[in-house]
C-alpha positions as CSV (number, residue, x, y, z in Angstrom):
1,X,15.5,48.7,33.7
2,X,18.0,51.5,34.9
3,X,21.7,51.1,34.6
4,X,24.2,52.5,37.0
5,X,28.0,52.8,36.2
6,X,30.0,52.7,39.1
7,X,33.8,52.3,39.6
8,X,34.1,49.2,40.1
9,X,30.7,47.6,38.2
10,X,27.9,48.2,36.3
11,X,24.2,48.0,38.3
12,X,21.3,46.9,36.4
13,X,17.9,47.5,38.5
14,X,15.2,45.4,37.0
15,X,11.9,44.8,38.5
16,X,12.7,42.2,40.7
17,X,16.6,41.4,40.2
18,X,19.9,43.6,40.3
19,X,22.8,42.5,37.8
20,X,26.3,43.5,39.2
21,X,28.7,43.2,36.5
22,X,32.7,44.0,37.3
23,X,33.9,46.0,34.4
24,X,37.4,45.8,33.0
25,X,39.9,48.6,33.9
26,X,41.7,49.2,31.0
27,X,44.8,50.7,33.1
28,X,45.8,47.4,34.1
29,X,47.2,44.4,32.1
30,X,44.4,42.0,30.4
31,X,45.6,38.8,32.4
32,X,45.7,40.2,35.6
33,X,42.4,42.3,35.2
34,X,40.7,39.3,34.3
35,X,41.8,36.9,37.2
36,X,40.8,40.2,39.8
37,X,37.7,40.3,38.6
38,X,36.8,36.9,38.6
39,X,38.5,36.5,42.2
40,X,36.6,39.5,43.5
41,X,33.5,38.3,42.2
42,X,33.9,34.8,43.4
43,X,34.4,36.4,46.5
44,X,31.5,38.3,46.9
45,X,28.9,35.4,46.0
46,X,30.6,33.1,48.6
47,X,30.4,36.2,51.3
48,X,26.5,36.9,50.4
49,X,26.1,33.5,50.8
50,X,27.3,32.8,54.2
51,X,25.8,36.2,55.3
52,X,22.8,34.6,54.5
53,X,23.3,31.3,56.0
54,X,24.0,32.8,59.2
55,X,21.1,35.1,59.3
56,X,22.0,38.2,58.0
57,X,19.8,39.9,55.9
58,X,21.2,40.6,52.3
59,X,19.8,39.9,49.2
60,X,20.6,36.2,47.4
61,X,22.3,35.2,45.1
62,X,20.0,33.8,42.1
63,X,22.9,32.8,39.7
64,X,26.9,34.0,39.0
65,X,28.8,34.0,36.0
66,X,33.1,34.7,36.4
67,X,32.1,38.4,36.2
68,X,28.7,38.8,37.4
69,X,26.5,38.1,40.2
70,X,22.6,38.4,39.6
71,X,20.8,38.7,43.0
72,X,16.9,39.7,44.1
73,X,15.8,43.2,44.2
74,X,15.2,44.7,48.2
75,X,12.2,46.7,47.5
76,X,12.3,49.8,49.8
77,X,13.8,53.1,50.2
78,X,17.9,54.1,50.6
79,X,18.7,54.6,54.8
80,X,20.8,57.2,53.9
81,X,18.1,59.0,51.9
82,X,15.2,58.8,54.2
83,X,17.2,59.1,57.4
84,X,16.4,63.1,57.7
85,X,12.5,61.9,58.0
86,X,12.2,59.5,60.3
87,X,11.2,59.7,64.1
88,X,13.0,58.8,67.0
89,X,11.2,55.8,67.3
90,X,12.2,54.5,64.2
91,X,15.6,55.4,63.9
92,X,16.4,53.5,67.6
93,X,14.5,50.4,66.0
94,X,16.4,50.6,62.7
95,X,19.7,51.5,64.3
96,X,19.2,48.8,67.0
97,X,18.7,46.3,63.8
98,X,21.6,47.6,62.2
99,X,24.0,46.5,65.0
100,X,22.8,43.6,65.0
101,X,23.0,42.7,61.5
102,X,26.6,44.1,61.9
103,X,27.2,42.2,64.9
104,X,25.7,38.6,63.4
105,X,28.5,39.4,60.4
106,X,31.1,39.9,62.7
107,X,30.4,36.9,64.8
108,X,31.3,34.8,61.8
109,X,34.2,36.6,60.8
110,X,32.3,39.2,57.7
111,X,34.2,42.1,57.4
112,X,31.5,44.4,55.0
113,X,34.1,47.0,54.0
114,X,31.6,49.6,53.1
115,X,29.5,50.1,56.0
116,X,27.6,53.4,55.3
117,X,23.6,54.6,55.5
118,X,23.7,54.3,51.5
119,X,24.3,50.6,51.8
120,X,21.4,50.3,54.1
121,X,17.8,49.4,52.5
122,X,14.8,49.3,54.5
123,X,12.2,46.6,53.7
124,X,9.2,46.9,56.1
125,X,10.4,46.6,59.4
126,X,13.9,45.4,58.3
127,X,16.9,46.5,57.7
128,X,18.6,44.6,54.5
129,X,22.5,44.9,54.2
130,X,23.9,45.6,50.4
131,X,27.0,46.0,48.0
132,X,29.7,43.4,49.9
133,X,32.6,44.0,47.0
134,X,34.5,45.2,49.2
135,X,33.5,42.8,51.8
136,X,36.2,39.6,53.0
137,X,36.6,37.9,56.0
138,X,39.0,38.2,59.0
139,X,39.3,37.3,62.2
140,X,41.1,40.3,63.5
141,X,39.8,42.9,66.2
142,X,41.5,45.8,63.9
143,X,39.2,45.1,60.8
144,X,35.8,44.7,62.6
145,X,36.8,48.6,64.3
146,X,37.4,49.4,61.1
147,X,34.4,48.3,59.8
148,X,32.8,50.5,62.7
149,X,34.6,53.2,62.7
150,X,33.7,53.5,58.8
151,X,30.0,53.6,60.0
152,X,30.8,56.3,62.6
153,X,32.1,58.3,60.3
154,X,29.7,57.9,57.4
155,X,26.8,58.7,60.1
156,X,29.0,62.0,61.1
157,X,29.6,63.2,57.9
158,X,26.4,62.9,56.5
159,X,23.8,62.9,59.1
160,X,25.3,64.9,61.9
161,X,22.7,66.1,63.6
162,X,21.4,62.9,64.6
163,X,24.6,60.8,64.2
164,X,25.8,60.1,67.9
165,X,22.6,58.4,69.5
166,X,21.6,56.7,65.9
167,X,25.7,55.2,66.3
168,X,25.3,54.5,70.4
169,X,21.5,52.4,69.0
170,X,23.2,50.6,66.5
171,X,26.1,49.6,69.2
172,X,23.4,48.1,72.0
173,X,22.1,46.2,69.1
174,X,26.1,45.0,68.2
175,X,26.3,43.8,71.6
176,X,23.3,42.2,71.9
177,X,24.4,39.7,69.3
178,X,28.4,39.7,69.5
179,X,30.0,38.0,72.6
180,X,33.6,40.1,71.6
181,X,32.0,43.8,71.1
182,X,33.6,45.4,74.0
183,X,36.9,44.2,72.6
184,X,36.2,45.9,69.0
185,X,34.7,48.7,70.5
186,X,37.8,49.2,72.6
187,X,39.4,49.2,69.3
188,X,37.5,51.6,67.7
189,X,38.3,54.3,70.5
190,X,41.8,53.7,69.8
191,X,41.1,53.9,66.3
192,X,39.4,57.7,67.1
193,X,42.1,58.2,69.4
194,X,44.6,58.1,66.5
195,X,42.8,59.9,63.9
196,X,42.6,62.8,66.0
197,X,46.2,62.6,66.6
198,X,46.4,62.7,62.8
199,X,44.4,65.7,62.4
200,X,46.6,67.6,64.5
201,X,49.8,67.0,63.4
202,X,51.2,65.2,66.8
């Protein structure tokens, strides 16, 4: 089994299920820490859940505790760590999958919050969708841009030779699926728009 600390939780990787555990932040007071953690988790499991109920692939939920969620293992490599590999052929199909996934979220109101290639697993053909703690739901046009623009960033930053048409892929597959993407992809160009405003002091 191999255990990974992160900020948030600790990961235990078994052969065929992950444990996330929150862990307790010892900066903040005992009461409040404990009802956050229970909250957040709570949250998650009843996100992965209705992820998966409307089609989106994640992995699901075997069982939850207040502070833990234990869910099945997606056997297959990291997007983020293969990316730099693959063909053209396969990154339009993967891409093309991803925006939908991303689009079936966002049609039912899934905001994933972390939206980068490391939270990407490949299984076969498919792309699978992980970590959703910092995942909620909204209606709003701002968050789903957000959640967007996080993943246009993410593919900049890290893959940036190949980041504009594997971003433009995983957009014809977000429209294929969501009836309000021009709206959120409006959005995100205003989003873009005032980052680089940002950047240069105006």
């Amino acid at each position: 089994m191999v255990e990974i600390i992160g900020a948030e939780a600790k990961i235990k990787v078994g052969r065929s299920k992950v444990r996330k555990e929150r862990i307790r932040k010892g900066y903040r007071p005992r009461k409040l820490d404990l009802i956050l953690r229970e909250r957040r988790t709570r949250s998650e499991v009843r996100i992965l859940n209705e992820a998966r109920r409307v089609g989106v692939r994640v992995p699901k939920v075997i069982r939850a505790g207040k502070f833990y969620i234990e869910m099945e293992k997606i056997d297959g490599p990291n997007l983020r760590d293969v990316l730099g590999s693959l063909g053209e052929d396969e990154r339009k199909r993967i891409f093309h999958d991803l925006g939908e996934q991303i689009g079936k979220l966002h049609s039912n109101n899934i905001i994933h919050g972390d939206l980068t290639t490391g939270n990407v697993i490949l299984k076969g053909n498919a792309v699978y969708l992980i970590d959703f703690g910092l995942a909620f739901f909204s209606q709003k046009i701002e968050d789903k841009a957000v959640d967007l623009h996080l993943l246009q960033e993410a593919l900049r930053s890290k893959h940036f030779h190949v980041w504009e048409e594997c971003f433009n892929w995983a957009i014809q597959g977000y429209k294929d699926v969501y009836g309000d993407a021009e709206k959120v992809l409006r959005r995100v160009a205003e989003i873009e728009k005032r980052g680089r405003y940002v950047k240069r002091g105006i």
